[in-house]
C-alpha positions as CSV (number, residue, x, y, z in Angstrom):
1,X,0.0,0.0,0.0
2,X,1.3,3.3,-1.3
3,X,1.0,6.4,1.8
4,X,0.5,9.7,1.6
5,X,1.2,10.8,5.1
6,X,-1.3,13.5,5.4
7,X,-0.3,15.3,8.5
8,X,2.9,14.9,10.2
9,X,5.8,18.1,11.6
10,X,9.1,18.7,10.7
11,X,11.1,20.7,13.5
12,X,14.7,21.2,14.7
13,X,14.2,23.2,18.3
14,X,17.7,23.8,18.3
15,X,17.7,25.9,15.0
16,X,14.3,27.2,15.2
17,X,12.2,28.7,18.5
18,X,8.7,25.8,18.9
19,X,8.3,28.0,22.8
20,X,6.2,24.7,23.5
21,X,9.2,22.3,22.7
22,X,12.1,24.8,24.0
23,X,10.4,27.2,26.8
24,X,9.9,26.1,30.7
25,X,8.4,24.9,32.5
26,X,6.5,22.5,29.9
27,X,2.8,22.7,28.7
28,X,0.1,20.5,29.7
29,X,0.0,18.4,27.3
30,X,-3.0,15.8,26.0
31,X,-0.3,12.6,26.3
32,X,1.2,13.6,29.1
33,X,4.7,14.1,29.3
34,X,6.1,15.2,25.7
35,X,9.9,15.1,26.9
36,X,11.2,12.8,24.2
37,X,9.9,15.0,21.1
38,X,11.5,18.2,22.4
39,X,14.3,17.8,19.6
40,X,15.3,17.0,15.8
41,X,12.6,15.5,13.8
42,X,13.7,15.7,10.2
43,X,13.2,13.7,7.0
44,X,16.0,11.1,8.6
45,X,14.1,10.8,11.6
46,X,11.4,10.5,9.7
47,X,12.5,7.7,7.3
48,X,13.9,5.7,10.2
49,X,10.3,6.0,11.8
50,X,8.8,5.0,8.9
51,X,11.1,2.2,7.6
52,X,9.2,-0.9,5.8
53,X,6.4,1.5,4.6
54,X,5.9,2.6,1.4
55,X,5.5,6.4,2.6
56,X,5.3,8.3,-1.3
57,X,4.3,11.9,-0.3
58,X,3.7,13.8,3.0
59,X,1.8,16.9,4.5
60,X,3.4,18.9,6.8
61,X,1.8,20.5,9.8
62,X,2.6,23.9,11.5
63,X,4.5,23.3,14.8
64,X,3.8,25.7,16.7
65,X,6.8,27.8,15.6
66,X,7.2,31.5,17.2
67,X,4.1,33.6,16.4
68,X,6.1,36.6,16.2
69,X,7.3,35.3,13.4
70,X,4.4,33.9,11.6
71,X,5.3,32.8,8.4
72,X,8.7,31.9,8.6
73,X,7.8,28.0,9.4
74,X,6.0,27.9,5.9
75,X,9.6,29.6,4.5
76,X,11.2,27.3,5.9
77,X,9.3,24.4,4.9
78,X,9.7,26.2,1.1
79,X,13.5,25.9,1.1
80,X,13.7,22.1,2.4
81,X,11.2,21.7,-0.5
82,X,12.9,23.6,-2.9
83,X,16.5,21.5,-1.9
84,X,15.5,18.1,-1.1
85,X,11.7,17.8,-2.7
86,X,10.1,17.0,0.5
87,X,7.5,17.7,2.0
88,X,4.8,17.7,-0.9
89,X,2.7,20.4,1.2
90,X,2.6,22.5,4.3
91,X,-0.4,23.5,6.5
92,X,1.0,26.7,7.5
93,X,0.1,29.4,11.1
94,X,-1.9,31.7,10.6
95,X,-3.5,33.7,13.3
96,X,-7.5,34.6,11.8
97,X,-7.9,37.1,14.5
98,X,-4.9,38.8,13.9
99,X,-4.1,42.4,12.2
100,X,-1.4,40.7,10.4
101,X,-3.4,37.9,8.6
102,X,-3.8,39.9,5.2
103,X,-0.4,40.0,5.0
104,X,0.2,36.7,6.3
105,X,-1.7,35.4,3.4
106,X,-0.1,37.2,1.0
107,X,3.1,36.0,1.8
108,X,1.6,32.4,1.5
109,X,0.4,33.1,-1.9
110,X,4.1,33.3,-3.0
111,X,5.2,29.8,-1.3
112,X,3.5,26.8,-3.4
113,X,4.4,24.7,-0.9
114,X,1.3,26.0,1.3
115,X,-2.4,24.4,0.5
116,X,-4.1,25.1,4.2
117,X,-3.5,27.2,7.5
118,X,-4.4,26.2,11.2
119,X,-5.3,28.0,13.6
120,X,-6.8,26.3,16.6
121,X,-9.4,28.2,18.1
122,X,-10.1,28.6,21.8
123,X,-11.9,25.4,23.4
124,X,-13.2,24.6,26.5
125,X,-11.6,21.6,28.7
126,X,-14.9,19.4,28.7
127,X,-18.9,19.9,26.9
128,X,-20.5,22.9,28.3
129,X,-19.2,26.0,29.2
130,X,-19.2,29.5,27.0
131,X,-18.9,29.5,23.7
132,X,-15.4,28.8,21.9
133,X,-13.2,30.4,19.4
134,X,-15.2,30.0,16.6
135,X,-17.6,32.4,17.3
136,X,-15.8,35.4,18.4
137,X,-16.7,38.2,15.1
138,X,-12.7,38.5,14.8
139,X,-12.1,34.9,13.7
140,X,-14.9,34.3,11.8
141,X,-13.7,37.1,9.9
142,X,-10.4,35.8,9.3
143,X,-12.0,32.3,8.0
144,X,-13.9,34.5,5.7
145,X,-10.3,35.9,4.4
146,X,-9.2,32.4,3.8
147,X,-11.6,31.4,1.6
148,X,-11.1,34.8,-0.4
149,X,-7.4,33.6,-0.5
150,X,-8.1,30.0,-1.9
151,X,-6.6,27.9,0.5
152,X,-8.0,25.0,3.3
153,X,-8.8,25.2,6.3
154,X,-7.3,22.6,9.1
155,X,-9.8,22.3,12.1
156,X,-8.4,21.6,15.1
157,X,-10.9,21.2,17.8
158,X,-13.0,19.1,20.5
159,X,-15.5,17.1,19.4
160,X,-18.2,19.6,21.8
161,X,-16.9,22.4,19.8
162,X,-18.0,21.1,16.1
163,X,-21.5,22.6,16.3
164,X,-19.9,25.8,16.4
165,X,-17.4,24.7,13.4
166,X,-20.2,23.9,11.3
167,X,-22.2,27.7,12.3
168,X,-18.6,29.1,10.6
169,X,-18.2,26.9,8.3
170,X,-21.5,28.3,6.8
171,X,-19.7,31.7,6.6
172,X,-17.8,30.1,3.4
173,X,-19.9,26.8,2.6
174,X,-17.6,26.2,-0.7
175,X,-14.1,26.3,1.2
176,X,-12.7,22.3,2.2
177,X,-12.1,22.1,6.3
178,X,-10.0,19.0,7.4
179,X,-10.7,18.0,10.8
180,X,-7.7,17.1,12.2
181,X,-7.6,14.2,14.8
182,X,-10.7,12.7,14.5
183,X,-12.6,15.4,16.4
184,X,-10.3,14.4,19.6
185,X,-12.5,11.7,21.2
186,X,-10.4,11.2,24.1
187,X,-13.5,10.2,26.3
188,X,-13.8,6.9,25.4
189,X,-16.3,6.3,28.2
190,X,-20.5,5.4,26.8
191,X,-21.3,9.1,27.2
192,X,-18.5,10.7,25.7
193,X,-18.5,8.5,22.7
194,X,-22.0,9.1,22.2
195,X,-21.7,12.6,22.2
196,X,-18.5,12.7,20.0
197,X,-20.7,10.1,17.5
198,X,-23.3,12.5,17.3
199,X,-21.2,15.1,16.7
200,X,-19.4,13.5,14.4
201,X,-22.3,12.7,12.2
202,X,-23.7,16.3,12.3
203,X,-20.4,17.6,10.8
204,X,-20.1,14.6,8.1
205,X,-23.2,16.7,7.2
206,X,-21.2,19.6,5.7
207,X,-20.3,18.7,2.3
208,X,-17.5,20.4,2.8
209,X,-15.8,18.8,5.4
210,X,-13.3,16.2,5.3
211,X,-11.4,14.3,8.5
212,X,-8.1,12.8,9.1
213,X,-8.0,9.9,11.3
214,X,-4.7,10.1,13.5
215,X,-4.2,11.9,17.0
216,X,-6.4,8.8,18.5
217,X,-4.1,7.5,21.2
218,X,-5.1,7.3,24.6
219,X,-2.4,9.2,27.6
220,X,-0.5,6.6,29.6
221,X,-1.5,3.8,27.0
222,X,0.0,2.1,24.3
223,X,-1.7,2.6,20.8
224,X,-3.6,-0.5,20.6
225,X,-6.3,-2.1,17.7
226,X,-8.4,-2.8,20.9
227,X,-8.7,0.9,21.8
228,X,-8.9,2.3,18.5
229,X,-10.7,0.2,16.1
230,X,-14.1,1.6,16.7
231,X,-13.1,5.2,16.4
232,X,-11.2,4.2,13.3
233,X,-14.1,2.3,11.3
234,X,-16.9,5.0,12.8
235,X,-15.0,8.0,10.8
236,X,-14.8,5.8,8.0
237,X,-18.5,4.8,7.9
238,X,-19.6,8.5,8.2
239,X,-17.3,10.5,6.2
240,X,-16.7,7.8,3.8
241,X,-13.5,6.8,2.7
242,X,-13.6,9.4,-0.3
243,X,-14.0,11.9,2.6
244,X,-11.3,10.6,5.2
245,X,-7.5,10.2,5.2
246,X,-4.9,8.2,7.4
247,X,-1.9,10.4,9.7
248,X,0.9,9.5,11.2
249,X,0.7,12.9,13.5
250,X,5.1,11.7,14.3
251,X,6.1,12.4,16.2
252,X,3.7,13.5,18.0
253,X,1.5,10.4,18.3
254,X,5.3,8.3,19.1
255,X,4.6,9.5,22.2
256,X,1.8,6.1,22.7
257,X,2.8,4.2,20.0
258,X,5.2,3.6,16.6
259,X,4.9,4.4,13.2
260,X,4.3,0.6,12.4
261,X,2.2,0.0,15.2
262,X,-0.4,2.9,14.2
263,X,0.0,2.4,10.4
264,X,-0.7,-1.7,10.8
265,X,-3.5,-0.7,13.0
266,X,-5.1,1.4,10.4
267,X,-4.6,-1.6,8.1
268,X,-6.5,-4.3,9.8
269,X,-9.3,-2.1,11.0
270,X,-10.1,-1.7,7.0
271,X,-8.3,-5.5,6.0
272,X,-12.1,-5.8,5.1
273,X,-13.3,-2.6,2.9
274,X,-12.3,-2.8,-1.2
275,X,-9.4,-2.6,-2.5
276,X,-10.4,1.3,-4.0
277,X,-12.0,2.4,-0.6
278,X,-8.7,1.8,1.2
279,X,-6.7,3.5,-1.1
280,X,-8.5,6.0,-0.9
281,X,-7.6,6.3,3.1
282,X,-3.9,5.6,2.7
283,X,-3.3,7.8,0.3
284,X,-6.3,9.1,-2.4
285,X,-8.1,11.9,-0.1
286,X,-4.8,13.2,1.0
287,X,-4.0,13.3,-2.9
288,X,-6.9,15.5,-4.1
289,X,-7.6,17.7,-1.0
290,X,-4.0,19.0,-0.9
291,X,-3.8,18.6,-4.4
292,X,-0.6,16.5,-4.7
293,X,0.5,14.9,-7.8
294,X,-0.9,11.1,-7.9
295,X,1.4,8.9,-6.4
296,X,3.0,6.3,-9.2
């Protein structure tokens, strides 16, 4: 099985300021304790994680680099395409609420390598509570501005907070939002999973919407089939598999499991779809949404 890797970082701490992988003390973090990722994770890291798949093209994901300096990730990410061919595309930072986004945008519009921007938006801890990020006017504006540019948009966000996605997404119904992380379903008790399902399927809705299916491991567990299946084969039923991609998220997601661990999982949980449907996972949606070159 060919792979398009549709969302994994590139990042060097010591070269370049991350403040989440370089500052103190450290973050809280979703996984827990992110020590081992605080340094070099380049395309020879990356190969050796990787090793024994057949990994044709990758998406890059914005790392948190210094927001004073908002587009010089995505200039970065330019050069190492220009010199070495990888990665096939970045998702930049941008900031939507930010004075500086038209000119942020700009600048993206002269680096090919860029096809989307993420911002994640303010979110509550847990369901309830005020309203999010999405709906303060300043953001919604800047969403507005990225449809205007032509480029995607990658969600970020809680499952609870996907109503309030789908009120923006309205704003520019014609513009493709990839939900990163399979809407975050880290609850996997019977009511959280029911209220991420529901979710879930009100989103699918949006015509426009597509999701990637990585960032699913559980904190102070090792990725497992067991855990993950059903979140796995759920996003597939209701998205589709024209609609859904497979992501590595490294090294993030190395924190609870490796490369081949999470990549063999996402094999057997679809060992049973046709052949077109999973290629379509590994590496087809990534193909088109990004709009890579088809993988030989």
């Amino acid at each position: 099985m060919k792979i398009i890797d549709a969302h994994h970082h590139y990042w060097d701490p010591a070269a370049n300021y991350h403040p989440w992988l370089r500052d103190e003390p450290m973050i809280p973090f979703r996984y827990g304790d992110y020590t081992s990722i605080r340094v070099r994770f380049m395309a020879p890291e990356y190969d050796a994680a990787t090793a024994g798949w057949d990994v044709v093209a990758t998406v890059t994901m914005e790392g948190e680099w210094d927001p004073a300096d908002p587009t010089g990730e995505a200039e970065w990410m330019q050069r190492l395409r220009d010199e070495t061919g990888r990665p096939a595309a970045h998702v930049a930072q941008a900031w939507l609420d930010r004075d500086d986004l038209p000119e942020v945008l700009a600048a993206y519009a002269a680096l090919p390598i860029v096809r989307s921007v993420r911002h994640k938006p303010r979110a509550n801890a847990a369901p309830g509570g005020p309203a999010g990020g999405m709906m303060d006017p300043a953001y919604r504006d800047g969403f507005r501005r990225l449809a205007d540019a032509g480029l995607i948009f990658d969600l970020q966000t809680p499952w609870w907070h996907l109503h309030e996605a789908a009120d923006m997404a309205a704003l520019a119904p014609e513009m493709p939002i990839v939900l990163n992380h399979a809407g975050l379903p880290s609850d996997r008790s019977a009511e959280g999973l029911a209220g991420w399902r529901q979710a879930m399927r009100d989103f699918a809705a949006l015509p426009q919407v597509r999701v990637k299916i990585s960032g699913i491991g559980l904190p102070g567990r090792p990725w497992s089939l067991e855990d993950n299946r059903e979140i796995i084969r759920f996003c597939v039923d209701t998205f589709g598999p024209e609609r859904a991609m497979f992501a590595s998220n490294f090294p993030v997601d190395g924190l609870c499991g490796s490369f081949d661990t999470i990549f063999s999982g996402f094999d057997a949980a679809t060992a049973d779809l046709p052949e077109a449907a999973r290629q379509a996972l590994f590496r087809g949606t990534a193909e088109t949404v990004y709009g890579l070159a088809p993988a030989s």
